[in-house]
C-alpha positions in Angstrom: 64.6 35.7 35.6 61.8 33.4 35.1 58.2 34.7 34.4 55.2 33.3 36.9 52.6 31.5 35.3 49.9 33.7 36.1 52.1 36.8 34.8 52.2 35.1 31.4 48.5 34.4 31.5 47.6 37.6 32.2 50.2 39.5 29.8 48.7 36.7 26.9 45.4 37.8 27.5 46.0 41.5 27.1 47.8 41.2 23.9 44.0 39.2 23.1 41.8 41.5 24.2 40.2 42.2 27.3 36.9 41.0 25.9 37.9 37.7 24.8 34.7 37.8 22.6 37.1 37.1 19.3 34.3 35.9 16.5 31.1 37.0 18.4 30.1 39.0 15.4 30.4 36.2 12.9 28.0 33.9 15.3 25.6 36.8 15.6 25.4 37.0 12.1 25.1 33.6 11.3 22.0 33.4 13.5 20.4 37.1 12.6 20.7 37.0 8.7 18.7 33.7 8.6 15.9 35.7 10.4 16.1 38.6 8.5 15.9 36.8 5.5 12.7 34.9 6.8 11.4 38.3 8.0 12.2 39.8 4.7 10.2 36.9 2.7 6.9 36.9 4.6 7.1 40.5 4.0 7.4 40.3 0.0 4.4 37.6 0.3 2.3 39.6 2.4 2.7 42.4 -0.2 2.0 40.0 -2.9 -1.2 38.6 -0.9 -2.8 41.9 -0.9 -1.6 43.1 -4.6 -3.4 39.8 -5.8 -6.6 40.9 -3.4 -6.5 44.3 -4.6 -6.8 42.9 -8.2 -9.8 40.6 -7.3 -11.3 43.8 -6.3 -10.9 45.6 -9.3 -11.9 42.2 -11.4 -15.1 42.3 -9.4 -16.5 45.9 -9.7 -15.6 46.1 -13.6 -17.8 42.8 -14.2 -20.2 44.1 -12.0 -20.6 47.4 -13.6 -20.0 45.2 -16.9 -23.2 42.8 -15.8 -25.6 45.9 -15.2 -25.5 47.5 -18.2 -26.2 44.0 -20.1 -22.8 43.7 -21.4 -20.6 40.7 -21.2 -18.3 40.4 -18.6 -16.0 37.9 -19.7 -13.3 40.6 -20.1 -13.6 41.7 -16.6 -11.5 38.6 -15.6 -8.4 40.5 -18.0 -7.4 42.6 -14.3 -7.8 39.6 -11.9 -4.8 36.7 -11.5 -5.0 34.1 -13.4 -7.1 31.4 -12.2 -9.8 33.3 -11.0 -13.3 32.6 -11.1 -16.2 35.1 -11.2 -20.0 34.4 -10.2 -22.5 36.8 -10.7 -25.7 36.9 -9.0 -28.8 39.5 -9.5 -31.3 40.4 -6.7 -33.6 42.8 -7.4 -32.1 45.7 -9.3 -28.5 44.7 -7.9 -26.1 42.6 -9.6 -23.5 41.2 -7.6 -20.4 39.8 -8.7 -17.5 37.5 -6.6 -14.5 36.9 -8.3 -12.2 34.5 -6.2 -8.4 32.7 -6.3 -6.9 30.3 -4.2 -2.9 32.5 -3.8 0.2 30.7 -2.6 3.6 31.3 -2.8 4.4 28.0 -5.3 3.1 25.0 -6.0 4.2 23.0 -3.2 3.3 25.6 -0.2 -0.1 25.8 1.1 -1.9 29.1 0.3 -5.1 31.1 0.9 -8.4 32.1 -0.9 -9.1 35.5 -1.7 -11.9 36.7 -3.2 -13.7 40.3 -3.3 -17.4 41.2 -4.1 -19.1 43.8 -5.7 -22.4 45.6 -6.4 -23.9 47.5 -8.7 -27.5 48.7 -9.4 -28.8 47.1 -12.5 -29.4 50.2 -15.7 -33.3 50.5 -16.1 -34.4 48.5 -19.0 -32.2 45.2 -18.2 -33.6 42.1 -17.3 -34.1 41.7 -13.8 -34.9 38.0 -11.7 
């Protein structure tokens, strides 16, 4: 007894699987762990963007403090990244420090300057301009 073609189709294709969708998963992986691998990146920069601001800002009210009292304020740079610059400024009875980097995420990517600024009120008997 001879089977009809569309018999053996049909018996083939439920020993397949009614889906027919065989490998889907693989090809949704290959495209989602690309993207979760980019998503994962930008966060870890992001995270190191703002550590690096953070420490700007912390570089910036110790050498302002630092600068009121009279005192030297080369060692305020110790907290900041490396590379950073610090400019102090006095108005008044304020001194005002900026400490600034440019950040990236290597040598060959583009980056971003950060800087943060600080105030402080000059201690009485320091020179004031």
């Amino acid at each position: 007894m001879a089977i009809p073609a569309g018999a053996r189709w049909h018996r083939w294709r439920s020993l397949r699987g009614a889906g027919g969708d065989a490998g889907s998963a693989t090809a949704e992986m290959a495209v989602a762990l690309p993207a979760l691998i980019v998503v994962l990146v930008a966060a870890l920069a992001a995270v190191s963007a703002v550590t690096a601001q953070l420490r700007c800002a912390d570089a910036a009210s110790r050498a302002a403090r630092l600068a009121a009292r009279g005192e030297p304020t080369g060692a305020a740079l110790g907290s900041a990244p490396g590379g950073a610059r610090l400019a102090l400024s006095r108005s008044g009875g304020e001194v005002s420090a900026t400490v600034t980097i440019r950040w990236s995420l290597g040598p060959h990517l583009p980056g971003v300057e950060l800087s943060a600024a600080a105030v402080a009120e000059a201690e009485p008997g320091e020179p004031q301009s």
